[in-house]
N, C-alpha and C positions, 0 to 999 in steps of 0.2 A: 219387502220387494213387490214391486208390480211384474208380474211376467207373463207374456204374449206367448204361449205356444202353439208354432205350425207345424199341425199332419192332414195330410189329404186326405187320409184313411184313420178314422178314429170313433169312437164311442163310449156307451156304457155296457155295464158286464150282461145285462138283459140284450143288449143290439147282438152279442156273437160276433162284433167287430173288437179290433185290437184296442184293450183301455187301458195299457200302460198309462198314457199321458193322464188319462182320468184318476187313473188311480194313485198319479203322481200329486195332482192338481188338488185332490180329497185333501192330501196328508198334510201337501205343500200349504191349504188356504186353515186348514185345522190351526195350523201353527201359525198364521195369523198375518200370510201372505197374500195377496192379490194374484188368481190366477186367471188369464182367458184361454181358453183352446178355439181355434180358426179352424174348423175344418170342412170338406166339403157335403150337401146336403145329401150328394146322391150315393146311396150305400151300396159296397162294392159286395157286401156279400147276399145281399137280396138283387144284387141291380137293380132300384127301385129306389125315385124321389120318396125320402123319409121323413123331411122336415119344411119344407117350403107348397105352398098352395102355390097352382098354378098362376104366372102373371109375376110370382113374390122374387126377386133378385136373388136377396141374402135375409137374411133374422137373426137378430142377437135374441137368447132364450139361456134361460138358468136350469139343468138340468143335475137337480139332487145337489144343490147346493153351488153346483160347477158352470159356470157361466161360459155359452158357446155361442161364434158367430159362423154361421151356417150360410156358406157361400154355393149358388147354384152353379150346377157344372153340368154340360152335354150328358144325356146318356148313352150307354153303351152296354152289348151282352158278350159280347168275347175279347181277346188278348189283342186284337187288329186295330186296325186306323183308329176307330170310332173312340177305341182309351185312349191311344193316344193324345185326340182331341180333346179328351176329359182332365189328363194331365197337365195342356200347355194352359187352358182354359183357366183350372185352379191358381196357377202361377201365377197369370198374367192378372186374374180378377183381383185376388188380393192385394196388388196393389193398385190397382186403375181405381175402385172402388173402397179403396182405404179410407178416406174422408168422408164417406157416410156411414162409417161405421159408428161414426163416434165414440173410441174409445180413449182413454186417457193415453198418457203418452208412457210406454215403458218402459222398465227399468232396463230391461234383456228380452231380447227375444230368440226363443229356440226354434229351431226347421228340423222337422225330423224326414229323413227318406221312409220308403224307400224311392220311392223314384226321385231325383236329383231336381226336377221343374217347381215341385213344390218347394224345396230347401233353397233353390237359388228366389223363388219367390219372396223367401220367409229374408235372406238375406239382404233385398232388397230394402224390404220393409225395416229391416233395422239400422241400415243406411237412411233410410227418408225418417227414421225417427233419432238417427244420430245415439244410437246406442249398442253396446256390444251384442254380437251373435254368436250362439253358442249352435253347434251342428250335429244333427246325432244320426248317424248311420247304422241302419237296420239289417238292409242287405246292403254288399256290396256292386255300387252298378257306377258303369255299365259290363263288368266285370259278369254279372250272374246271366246277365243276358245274353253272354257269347259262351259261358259255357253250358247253361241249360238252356237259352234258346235257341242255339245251333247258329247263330246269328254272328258274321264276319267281323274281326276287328276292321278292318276295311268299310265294313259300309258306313256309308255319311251320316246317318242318325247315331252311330255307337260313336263316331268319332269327334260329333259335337258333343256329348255326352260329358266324352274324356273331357275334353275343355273345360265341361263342367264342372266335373267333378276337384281337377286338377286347381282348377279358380274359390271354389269352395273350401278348399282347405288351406289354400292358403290363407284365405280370407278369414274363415272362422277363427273367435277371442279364442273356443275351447271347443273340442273336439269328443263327442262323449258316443265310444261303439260296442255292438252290443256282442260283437265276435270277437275273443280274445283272440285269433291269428288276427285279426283286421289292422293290429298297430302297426306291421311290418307294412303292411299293404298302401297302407295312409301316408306315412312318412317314402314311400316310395314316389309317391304323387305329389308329394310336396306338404305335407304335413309335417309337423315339429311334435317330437315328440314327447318333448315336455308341455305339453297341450292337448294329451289324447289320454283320456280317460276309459277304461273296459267298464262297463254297469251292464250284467246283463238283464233277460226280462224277469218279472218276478211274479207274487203271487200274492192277494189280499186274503190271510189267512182266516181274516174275519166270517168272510165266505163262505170255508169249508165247513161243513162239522166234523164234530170229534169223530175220528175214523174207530169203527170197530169192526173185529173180525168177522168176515164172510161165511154163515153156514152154505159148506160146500156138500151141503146131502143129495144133490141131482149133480147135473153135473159142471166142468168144470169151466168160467166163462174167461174166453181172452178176450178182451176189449179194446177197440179202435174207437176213439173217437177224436173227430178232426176234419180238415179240408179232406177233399177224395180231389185231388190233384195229381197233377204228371209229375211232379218234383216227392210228391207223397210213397210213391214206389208201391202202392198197395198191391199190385199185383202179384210180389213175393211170398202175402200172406194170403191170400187164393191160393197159388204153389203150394204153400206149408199146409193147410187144409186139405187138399188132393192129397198130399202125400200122408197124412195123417188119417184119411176116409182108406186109403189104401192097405194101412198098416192096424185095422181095424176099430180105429179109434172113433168113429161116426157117435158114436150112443156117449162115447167118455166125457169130448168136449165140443161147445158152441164158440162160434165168433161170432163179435156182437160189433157190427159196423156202421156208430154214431157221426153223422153228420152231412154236410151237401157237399156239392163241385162237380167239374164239367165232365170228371171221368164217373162218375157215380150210378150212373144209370149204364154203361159200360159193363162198369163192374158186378153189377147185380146181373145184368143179362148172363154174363161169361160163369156167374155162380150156379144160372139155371142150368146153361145148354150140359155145363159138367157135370149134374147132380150134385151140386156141393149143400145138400140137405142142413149142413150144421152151422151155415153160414146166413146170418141176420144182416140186413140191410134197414135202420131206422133212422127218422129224419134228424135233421138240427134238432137243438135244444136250445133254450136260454144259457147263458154262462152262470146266470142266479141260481138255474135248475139242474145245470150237468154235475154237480158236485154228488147229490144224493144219488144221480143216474150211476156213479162211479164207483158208489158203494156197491155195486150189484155184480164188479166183475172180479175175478179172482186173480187175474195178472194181468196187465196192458202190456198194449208190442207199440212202439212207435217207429218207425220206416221212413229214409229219404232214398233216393236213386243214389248209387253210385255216381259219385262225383269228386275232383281232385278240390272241387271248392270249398267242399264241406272238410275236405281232409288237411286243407291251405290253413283255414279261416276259421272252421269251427261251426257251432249251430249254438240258436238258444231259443228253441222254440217253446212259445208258451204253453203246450197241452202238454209238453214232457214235466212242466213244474204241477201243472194236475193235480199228473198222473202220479207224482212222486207225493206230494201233500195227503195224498187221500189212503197212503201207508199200504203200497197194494204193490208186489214186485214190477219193474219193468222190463219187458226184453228191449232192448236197445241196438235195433237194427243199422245203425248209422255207420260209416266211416270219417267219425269226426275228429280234427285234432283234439277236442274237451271232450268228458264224455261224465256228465255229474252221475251214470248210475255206478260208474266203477268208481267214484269216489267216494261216493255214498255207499258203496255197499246195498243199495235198493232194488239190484236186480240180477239180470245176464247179458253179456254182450256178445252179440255174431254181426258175422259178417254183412255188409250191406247186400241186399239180394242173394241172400242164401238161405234158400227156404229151407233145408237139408238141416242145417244148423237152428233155424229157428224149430222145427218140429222136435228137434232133441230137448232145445231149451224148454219147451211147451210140458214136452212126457216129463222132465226133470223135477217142474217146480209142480206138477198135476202127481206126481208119485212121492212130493215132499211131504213132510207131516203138515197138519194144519198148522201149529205153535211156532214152528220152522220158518214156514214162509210168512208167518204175522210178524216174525222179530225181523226179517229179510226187508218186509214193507214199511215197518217203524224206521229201519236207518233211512231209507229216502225220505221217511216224514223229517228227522230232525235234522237234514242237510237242507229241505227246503227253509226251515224255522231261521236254518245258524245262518246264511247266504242268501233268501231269496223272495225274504219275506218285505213285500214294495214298504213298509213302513220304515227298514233298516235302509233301506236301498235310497230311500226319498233322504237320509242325512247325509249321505254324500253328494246326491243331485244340489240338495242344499247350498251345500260347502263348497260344488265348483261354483253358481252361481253367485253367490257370495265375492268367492275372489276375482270372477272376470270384472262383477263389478266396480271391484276397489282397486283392480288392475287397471281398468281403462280410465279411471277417474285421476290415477296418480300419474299416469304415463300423459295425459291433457294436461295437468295443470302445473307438471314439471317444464310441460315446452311454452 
């Protein structure tokens, strides 16, 4: 198969951008397929052109075997107009500038959200190339925008949106989302549900290394590491630290707070002005280097806000499969419809924003035996292995694309 895949936002495991697609694209061309990924040059998590010299439009370039065409797009530093500009921009250039890309003609082309301008771009393109499009939805929008951005069903951007959204699914051969509640939601919009595939995100195990158990002779480290976003809830685990310096626990344990984003410098302040002494604030990492970083903490907590979205639709966020690969308990702060640490057996679950409940979870697994909480961290290692490892995951991606193709081929040449 030849296959064109569209994300706006995409990379390798070094960028600390999202490399699903990449790491689809590795497995996908191993096996002896054609893959390209389209995506934009300007990176969303540095904000900073990464790939084009000034003057340069776009560049096709091969990175680690994975060939990308690196489309210029406005820059921008916050959530306001200036992305949105970056968004309509990607949409429109890939196809205005589609015939200079020179690429061959595809078999399938995939559009992944999350934002909907990119996917209906990507749909485009597989309309002017006359071949089926396959649609994969990350977040649900314009749905996530109205209920974490405060943002009216009413207003005129969320409502062409809908349009969007509602035209897209109809339109798409095959439907592939990464939220198990999402099929209800899809098929609400006009989605068919014999066309809507759950794959959630997954993990290249090749990555990690062999997890071994943490000497815990000083003391004990919870680890964060991730976006420092508003949707991140970190705030809860600031709370759970107060309340843990208060209940004398200061010398016991450290929090260790891996990564960037716009709440970050926030949140370090708010760690001063409180004395929260046992609270670490460290930069980004590579994704090639946060593995070994991972090995150094004794439990991770991951955290979203309070949301009926997350409780609707579900979460599948990439630093929870980490966290779980690298055989280290997690606390699982979320109110999710899915929730792989209770499935797995690889952690504890509280409530979303309830720090009360997470300082108990904290003293819990910090008063468990070492041997205890090493067999607690092995079950989330061999749930990531059975479910989440992207080499298992790429034979289903496989196998819909597969059949859209021989679906659209037989449905042509029957009329």
């Amino acid at each position: 198969m030849n296959i064109l895949v569209v994300n706006h936002y995409v990379g390798k495991p070094v960028d600390g951008m999202g490399n699903r697609h990449y790491m689809f694209a590795k497995e996908l061309i191993r096996r002896g397929h054609d893959v390209t990924i389209m995506s934009s040059s300007f990176a969303h998590n540095t904000r900073a052109e990464e790939h084009l010299s000034e003057g340069t439009k776009w560049k096709k370039q091969v990175e680690e075997d994975v060939p990308f065409v690196w489309v210029r797009t406005p820059p921008y530093t916050g959530n306001g107009p200036a992305r949105a500009w970056n968004m309509l921009c990607f949409g429109l250039r890939i196809n205005r500038w589609a015939e200079r890309f020179g690429l061959e003609r595809p078999d399938v082309v995939v559009g992944s959200s999350p934002h909907l301008l990119a996917a209906s771009g990507a749909q485009k393109l597989a309309a002017r190339y006359n071949v089926p499009f396959v649609l994969e939805i990350r977040d649900l929008w314009p749905e996530t925008l109205i209920e974490l951005g405060n943002l009216s069903p009413r207003n005129p951007g969320i409502q062409v949106l809908e349009r969007i959204e509602r035209r897209l699914y109809r339109s798409a051969d095959h439907i592939i989302c990464l939220l198990p509640g999402g099929v209800e939601h899809i098929c609400k919009k006009g989605g068919r549900r014999s066309k809507i595939t759950w794959i959630p995100n997954g993990i290249d195990l090749k990555l990690v290394p062999t997890p071994c158990p943490h000497d815990n002779s000083s003391k004990f480290v919870v680890m964060y590491a991730g976006a420092h976003g508003l949707a991140n809830g970190l705030d809860s685990i600031l709370d759970t630290a107060a309340i843990l310096k208060q209940q004398g626990w200061s010398e016991r344990v450290v929090f260790r707070f891996v990564g960037d984003g716009p709440h970050k410098a926030r949140l370090a302040e708010r760690a001063c002005q409180e004395g929260l002494d046992m609270v670490r604030f460290e930069p980004h990492v590579p994704r090639r280097e946060i593995y070994s970083l991972l090995q150094e903490a004794d439990a991770f907590v991951i955290t979203l806000r309070e949301a009926n979205l997350f409780s609707r639709y579900g979460v599948s966020p990439n630093k929870l499969f980490d966290y779980l690969a690298s055989a280290r308990p997690v606390i699982f702060a979320i109110d999710s419809l899915n929730n792989p640490v209770a499935e797995s057996g690889g952690g504890i679950t509280v409530p979303a924003e309830d720090p009360e409940s997470m300082a108990q979870a904290i003293m819990r697994l910090a008063n468990m035996a070492p041997q205890e909480r090493w067999e607690m961290g092995l079950k989330g290692r061999h749930y990531v292995e059975d479910s989440n490892d992207y080499a298992k995951l790429a034979d289903r991606i496989e196998m819909i694309l597969y059949d859209v193709i021989g679906s659209v081929k037989s449905r042509r040449y029957s009329t």
